[in-house]
C-alpha positions as CSV (number, residue, x, y, z in Angstrom):
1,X,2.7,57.5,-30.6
2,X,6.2,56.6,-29.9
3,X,9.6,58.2,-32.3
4,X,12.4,56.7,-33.5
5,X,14.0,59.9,-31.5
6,X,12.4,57.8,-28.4
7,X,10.0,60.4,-27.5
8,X,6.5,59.5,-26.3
9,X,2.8,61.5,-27.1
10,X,0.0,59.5,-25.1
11,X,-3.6,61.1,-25.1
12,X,-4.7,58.3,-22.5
13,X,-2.2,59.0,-20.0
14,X,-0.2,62.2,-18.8
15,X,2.8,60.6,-17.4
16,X,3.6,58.9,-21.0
17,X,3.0,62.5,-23.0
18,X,5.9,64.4,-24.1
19,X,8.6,63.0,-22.4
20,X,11.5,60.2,-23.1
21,X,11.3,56.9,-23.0
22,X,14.3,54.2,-23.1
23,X,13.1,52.9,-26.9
24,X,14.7,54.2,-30.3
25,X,14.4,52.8,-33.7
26,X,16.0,53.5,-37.2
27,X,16.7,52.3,-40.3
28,X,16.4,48.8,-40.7
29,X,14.3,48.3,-37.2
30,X,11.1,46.1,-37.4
31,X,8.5,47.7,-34.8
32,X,5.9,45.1,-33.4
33,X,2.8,46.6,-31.6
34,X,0.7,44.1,-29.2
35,X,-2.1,45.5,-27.6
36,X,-3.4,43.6,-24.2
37,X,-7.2,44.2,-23.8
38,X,-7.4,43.1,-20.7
39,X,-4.5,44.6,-19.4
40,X,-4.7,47.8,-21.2
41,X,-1.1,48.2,-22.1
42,X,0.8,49.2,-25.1
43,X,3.7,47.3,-26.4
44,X,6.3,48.4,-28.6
45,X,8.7,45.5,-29.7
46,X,11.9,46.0,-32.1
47,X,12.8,42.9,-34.2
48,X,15.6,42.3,-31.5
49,X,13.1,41.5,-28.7
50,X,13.7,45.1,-26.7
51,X,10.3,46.3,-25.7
52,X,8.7,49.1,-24.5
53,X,5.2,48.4,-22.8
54,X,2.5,51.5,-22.1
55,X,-0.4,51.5,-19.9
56,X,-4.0,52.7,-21.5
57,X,-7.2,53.6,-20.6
58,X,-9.4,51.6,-22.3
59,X,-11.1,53.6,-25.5
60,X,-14.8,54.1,-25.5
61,X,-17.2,51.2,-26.6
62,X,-17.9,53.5,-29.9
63,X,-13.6,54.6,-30.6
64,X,-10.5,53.1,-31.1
65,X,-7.0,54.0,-30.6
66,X,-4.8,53.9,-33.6
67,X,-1.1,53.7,-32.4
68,X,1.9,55.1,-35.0
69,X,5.4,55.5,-34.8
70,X,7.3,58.7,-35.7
71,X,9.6,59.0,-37.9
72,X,13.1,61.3,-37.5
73,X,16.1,60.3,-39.5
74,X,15.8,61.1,-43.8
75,X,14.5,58.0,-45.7
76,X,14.0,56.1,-42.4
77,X,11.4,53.4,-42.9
78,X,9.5,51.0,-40.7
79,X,7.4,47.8,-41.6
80,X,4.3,47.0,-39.4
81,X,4.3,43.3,-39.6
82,X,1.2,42.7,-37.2
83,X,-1.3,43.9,-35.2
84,X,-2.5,42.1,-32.5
């Protein structure tokens, strides 16, 4: 999970969880996520083409990973347009 604050939770690895990362969103921001299968990473894209890109461990054959966005400002809104 990434937040608009730009503040990173990852369950898959420890050097991603609770700490800062150089992405924030608000009001107005479209947030495109990409998963890579074969690359196991994470990406994050705002509708202005700045990305943020995560490595994972691959999820067990029988679980899935379900990646959100948090949300920190009052009536702050984002749109997933695709999942890929």
């Amino acid at each position: 999970m990434i937040g608009s604050d730009g503040f990173s939770n990852s369950h898959s690895h420890k050097e991603f969880n609770s700490v800062v990362i150089p992405f924030v969103f608000g009001q107005g921001d479209t947030i495109f996520i990409e998963y890579d299968f074969v690359l196991n990473k994470l990406k994050f894209i705002k509708s202005n083409n700045q990305f943020i890109e995560l490595p994972m461990i691959a999820p067990p054959l029988d679980n899935a990973y379900h990646p959100c966005v948090a949300l920190y400002g009052q009536n702050d809104s984002v749109e997933l347009i695709e999942w890929k």
